[in-house]
N, C-alpha and C positions, 0 to 999 in steps of 0.2 A: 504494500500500500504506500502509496506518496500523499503528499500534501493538498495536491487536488482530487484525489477522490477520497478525503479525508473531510474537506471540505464539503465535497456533495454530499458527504454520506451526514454530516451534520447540519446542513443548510435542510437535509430534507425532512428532521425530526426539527425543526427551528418553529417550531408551529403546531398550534393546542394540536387540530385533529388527525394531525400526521403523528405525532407526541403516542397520543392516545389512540390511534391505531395500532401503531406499533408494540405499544406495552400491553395491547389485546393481545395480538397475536404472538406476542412470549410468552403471555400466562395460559394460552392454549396449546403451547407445542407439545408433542411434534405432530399435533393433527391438526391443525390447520381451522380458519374459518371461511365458507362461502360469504363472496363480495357483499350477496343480500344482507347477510348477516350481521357484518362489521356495520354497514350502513343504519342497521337498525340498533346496532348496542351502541354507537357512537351519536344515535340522531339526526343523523344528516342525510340528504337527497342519493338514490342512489349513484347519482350520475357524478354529486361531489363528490362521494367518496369513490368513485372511481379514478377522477383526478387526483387527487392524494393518494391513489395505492401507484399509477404512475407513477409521478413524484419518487414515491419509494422504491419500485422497481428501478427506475434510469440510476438511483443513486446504490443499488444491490443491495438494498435491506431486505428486499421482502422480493418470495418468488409466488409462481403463480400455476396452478395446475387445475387443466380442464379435467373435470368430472363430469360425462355427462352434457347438462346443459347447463352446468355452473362452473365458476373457477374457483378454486378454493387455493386461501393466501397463508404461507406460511414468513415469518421471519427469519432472515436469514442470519440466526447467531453466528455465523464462523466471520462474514462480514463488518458486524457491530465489533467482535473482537480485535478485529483484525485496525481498525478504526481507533480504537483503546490502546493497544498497543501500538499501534504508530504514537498517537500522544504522550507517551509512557516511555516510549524507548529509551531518549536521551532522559530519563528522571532526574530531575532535580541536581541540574549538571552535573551529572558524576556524581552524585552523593544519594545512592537508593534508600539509604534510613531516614531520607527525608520522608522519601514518595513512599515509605513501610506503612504508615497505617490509612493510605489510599491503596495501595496494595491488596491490605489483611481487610479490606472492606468489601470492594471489590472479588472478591474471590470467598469470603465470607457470605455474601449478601443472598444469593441463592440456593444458600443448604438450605433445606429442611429435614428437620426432623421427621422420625417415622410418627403417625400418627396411632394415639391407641385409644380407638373410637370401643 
C-alpha cells in the first residue's frame, strides 16, 4: 500500500454513511449483507447507498458478490489493514513504545470473549 491508496481508502470512510456502512459490514463478516439490506439498517435511499458502496468498492474496502438477483457486500478487512499499517509503519519515528499502547489497542479491540449464554 502507498500513500495514495491510503488516502482513498480513508477519504472513502470520511463520511457518516460510508462510516456506518462499513462498520455494518464488519460486524456481519464473513457473511456478508445484500445492498437492500444495508440501505434499510442504514436508512437511506437504495440508490444512495448504492453510491456509497461504490465509493467503497473504487477505494477496496468493500467487495461485492452476485447472488442471485442481489449482491451481497462484504468488507474487505485485509485492505483496512493493510491501510493501518501503512500509517503505522514508520511509528512514532523509530520509537514503537510510543505507538505500544495504539498497538495493544488495536489488536486488543476485537477479541471476544466466548460467551456462556
Amino acid at each position: 500500500m502507498d500513500a495514495s491508496t491510503t488516502i482513498l481508502a480513508l477519504s472513502a470512510l470520511a463520511q457518516d454513511t460510508r462510516l456506518e456502512t462499513f462498520r455494518l459490514l464488519v460486524a456481519k463478516e464473513p457473511d456478508g449483507v445484500p445492498a437492500g439490506e444495508l440501505a434499510r439498517l442504514a436508512g437511506v435511499p437504495q440508490n444512495t447507498m448504492s453510491a456509497h458502496l461504490a465509493v467503497l468498492a473504487r477505494a477496496g474496502l468493500v467487495t461485492g458478490e452476485r447472488r442471485s438477483r442481489s449482491i451481497i457486500y462484504r468488507a474487505d478487512l485485509a485492505r483496512l489493514r493493510e491501510a493501518l499499517t501503512f500509517l503505522l509503519k514508520d511509528c512514532c519515528g523509530g520509537a514503537p513504545d510510543l505507538c505500544a499502547p495504539l498497538i495493544a489497542e488495536l489488536t486488543t479491540c476485537c477479541s471476544r470473549e466466548p460467551s456462556h449464554d
